[in-house]
C-alpha positions as CSV (number, residue, x, y, z in Angstrom):
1,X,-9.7,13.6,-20.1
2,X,-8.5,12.1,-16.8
3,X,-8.9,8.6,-18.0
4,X,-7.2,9.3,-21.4
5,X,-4.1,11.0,-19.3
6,X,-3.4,7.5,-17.4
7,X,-4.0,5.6,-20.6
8,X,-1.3,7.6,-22.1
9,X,1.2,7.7,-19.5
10,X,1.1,4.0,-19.7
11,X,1.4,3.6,-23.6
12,X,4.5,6.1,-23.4
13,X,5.8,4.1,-20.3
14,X,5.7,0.6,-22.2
15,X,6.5,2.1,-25.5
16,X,10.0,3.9,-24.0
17,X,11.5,1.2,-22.5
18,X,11.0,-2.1,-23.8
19,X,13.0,-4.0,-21.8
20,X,10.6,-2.4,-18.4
21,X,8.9,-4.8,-16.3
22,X,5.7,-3.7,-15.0
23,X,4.9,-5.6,-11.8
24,X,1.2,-5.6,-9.9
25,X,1.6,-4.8,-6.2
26,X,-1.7,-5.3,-5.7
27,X,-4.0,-7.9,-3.8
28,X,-7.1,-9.2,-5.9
29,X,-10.4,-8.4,-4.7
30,X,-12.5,-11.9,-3.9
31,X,-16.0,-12.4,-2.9
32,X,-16.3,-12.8,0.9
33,X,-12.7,-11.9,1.7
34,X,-12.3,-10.3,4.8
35,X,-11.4,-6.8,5.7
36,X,-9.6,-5.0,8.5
37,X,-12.4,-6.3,11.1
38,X,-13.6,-9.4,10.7
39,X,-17.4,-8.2,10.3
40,X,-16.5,-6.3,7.6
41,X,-16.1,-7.9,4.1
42,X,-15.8,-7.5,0.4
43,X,-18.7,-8.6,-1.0
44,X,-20.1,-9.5,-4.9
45,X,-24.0,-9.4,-5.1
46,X,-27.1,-8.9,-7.4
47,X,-25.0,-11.0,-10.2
48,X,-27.2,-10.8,-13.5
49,X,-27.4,-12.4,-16.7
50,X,-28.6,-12.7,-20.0
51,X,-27.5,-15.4,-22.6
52,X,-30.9,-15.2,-25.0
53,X,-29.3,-13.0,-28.3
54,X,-26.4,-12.0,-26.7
55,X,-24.2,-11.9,-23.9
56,X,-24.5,-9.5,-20.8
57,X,-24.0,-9.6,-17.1
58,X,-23.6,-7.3,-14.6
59,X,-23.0,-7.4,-10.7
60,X,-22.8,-5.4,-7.8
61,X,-20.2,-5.1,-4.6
62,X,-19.7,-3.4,-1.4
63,X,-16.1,-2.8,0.8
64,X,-14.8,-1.4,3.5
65,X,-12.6,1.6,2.7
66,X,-9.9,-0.1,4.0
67,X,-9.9,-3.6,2.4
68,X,-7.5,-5.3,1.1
69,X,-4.3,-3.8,-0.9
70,X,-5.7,0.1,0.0
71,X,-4.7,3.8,0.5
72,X,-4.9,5.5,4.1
73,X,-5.4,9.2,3.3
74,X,-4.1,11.3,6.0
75,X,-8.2,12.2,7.0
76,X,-8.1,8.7,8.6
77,X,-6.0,10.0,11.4
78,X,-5.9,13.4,11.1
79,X,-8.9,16.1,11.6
80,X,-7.3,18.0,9.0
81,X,-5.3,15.9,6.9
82,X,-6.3,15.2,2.9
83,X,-9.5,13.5,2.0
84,X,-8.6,10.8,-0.7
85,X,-9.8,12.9,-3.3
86,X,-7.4,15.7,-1.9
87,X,-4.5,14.0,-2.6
88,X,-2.7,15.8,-5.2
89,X,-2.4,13.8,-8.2
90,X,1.3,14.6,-8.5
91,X,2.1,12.6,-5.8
92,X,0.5,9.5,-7.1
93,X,3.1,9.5,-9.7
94,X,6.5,8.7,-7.8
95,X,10.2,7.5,-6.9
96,X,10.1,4.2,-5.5
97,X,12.1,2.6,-2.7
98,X,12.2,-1.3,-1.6
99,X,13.1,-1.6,1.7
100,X,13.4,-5.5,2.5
101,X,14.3,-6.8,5.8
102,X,11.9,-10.2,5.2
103,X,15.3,-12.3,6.4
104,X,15.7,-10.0,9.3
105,X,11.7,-10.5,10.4
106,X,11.8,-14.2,9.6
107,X,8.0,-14.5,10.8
108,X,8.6,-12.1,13.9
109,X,5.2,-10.6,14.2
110,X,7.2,-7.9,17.1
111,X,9.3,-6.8,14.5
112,X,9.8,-3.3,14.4
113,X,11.5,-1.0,11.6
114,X,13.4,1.6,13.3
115,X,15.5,4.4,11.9
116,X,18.4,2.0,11.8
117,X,17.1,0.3,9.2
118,X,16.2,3.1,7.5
119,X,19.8,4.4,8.1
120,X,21.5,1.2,6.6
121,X,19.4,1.4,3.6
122,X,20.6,5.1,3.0
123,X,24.2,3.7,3.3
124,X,23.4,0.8,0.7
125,X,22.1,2.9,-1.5
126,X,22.4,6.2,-1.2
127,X,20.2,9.3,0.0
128,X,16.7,8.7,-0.3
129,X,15.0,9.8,-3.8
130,X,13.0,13.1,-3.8
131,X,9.1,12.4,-4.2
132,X,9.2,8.7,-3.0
133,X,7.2,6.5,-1.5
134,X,9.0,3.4,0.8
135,X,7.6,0.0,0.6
136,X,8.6,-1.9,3.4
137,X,8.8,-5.7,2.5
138,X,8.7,-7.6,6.3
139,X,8.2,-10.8,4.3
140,X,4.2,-10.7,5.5
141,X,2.3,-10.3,2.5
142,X,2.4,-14.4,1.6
143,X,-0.2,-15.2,4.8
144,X,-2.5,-12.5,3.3
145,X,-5.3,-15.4,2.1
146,X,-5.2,-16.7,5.6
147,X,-6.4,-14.4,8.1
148,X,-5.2,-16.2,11.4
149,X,-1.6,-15.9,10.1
150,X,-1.8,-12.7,8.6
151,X,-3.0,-11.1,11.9
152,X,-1.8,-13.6,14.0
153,X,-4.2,-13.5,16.6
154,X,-4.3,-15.8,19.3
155,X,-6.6,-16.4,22.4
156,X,-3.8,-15.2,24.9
157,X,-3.5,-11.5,23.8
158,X,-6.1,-8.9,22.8
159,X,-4.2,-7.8,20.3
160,X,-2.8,-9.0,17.2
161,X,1.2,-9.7,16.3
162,X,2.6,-8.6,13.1
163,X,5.1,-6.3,12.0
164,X,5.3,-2.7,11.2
165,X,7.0,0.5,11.9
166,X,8.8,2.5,14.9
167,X,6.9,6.0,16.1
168,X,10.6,7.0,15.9
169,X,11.2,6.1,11.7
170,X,7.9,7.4,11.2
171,X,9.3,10.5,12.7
172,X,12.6,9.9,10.8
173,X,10.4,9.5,7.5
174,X,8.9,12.6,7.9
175,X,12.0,14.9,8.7
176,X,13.3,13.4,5.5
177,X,11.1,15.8,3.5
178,X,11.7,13.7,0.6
179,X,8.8,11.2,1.2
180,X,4.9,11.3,0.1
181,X,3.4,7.5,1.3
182,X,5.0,4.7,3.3
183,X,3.8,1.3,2.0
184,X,3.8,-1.8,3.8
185,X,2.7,-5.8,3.1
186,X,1.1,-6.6,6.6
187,X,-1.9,-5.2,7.4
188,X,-0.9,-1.8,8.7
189,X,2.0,0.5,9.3
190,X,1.6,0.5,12.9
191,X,2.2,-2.9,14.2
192,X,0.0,-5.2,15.5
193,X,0.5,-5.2,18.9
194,X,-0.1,-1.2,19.0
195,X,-3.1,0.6,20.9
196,X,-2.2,3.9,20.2
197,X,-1.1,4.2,16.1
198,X,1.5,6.8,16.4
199,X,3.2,5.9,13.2
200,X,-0.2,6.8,11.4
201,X,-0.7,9.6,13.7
202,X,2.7,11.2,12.8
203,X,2.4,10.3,9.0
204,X,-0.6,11.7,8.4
205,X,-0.1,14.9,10.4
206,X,2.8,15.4,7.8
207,X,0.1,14.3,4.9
208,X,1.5,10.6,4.3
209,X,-0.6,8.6,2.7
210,X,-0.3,4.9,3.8
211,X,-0.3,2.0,1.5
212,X,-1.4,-1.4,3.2
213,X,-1.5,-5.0,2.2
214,X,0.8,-4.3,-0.6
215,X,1.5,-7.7,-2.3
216,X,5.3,-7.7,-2.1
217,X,5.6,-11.5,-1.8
218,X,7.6,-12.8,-4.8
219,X,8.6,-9.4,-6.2
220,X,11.6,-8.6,-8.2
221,X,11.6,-4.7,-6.8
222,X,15.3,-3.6,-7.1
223,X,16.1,-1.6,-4.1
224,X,15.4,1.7,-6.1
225,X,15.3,3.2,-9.6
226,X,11.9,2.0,-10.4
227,X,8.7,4.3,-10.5
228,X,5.1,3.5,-9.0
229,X,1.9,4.8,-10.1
230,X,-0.4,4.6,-6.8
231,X,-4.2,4.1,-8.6
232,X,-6.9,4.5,-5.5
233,X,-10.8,4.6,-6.0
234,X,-12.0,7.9,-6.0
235,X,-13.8,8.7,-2.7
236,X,-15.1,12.0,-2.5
237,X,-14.4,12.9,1.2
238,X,-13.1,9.1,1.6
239,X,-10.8,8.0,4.4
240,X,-9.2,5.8,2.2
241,X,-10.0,3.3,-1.0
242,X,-8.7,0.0,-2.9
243,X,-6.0,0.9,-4.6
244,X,-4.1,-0.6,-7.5
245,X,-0.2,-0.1,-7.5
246,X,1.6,-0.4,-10.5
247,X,5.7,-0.6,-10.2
248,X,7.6,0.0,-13.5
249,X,11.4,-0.8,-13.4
250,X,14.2,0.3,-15.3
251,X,12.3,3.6,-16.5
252,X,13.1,7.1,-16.6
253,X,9.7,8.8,-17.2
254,X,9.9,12.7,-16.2
């Protein structure tokens, strides 16, 4: 039944509104792309295949939870956060907000968001919507295929350089009370330079989920009144999972 549910939300979604765009925010999965650390990969294996009377193939793969466009359950730094398969369904199914200050990063890999930002946006646009989830756009997500750019590492730090939030909007996030994930298109929410990840630390105590690696390069995301269906892997007990995000715009599903 749980399969049939999505399949129809999607039919009715496309059906309502025909003039909604549904946009993939989501990173394809490639054999021997690299994960989070760099000894950790996704990986395609055991390939078989059969072309005598007819065709069929099949293949195996193994990944790092947190690989590629993925979901950080709040487990991952919290003791007593949600498992991924805690997360209520409910809030998979939400508001979504497009936060874009790409011209403002401009390839700053110290870039910080602070509550400023998250201020201005407010004032733009209005109070945040209830049951959203923020995608912050720093303008990251086009290095993604190229590791040394993405994380911008280099052989004068220990640490690697891109952008992400302050502990301080984190903080602001969660007061909000109006917020269930915070999305980002570099490779975590905590920036790079960080050694003690208080933004997922003080998302997750709240029970934020954290979406990572989002592809927002290219996107036509208005700055709100779109919905996003947040599709992870099903990880019993799982810190987190690939996840596929769907964003519809222009719709007005209950």
């Amino acid at each position: 039944m749980y399969f049939y549910y999505w399949n129809l939300i999607l039919v009715i979604l496309v059906v309502k509104n025909g003039s909604s765009i549904v946009i993939d925010l989501c990173h394809g999965y490639q054999d021997q792309f690299t994960c989070w650390s760099p000894t950790q990969r996704f990986e395609i294996f055991g390939v078989q295949k059969s072309e005598s009377s007819r065709w069929y193939t099949t293949q195996s793969f193994s990944v790092s939870e947190h690989c590629g466009t993925h979901l950080d359950a709040p487990y991952h730094f919290y003791q007593d956060g949600w498992k991924l398969n805690d997360i209520p369904l409910e809030r998979m199914i939400v508001e979504g907000v497009h936060l874009n200050v790409s011209h403002e990063v401009n390839g700053n890999g110290e870039f910080l968001l602070t509550t400023d930002h998250l201020k201005k946006w407010e004032q733009d646009n209005g109070p945040l919507p209830n049951r959203s989830v923020i995608l912050v756009n720093f303008g990251w997500a086009h290095k993604f295929r190229n590791r040394q750019l993405y994380y911008n590492n280099n052989a004068e730090r220990s640490t690697s350089s891109f952008p992400g939030l302050s502990k301080e909007a984190a903080q602001w996030i969660v007061d909000s009370k109006k917020v269930f994930g915070v999305g980002v298109d570099s490779p975590s929410v905590d920036a790079g330079s960080t050694t003690s990840y208080d933004v997922h630390k003080i998302l997750s105590k709240a029970n934020l989920y954290n979406l990572e690696n989002v592809a927002l390069n290219g996107t036509i995301l208005p700055q709100k009144g779109f919905k996003l269906i947040i599709q992870p892997i099903k990880i019993i007990g799982g810190t987190g999972g690939p996840c596929r995000i769907l964003a519809f715009t222009n719709n007005t599903f209950e």
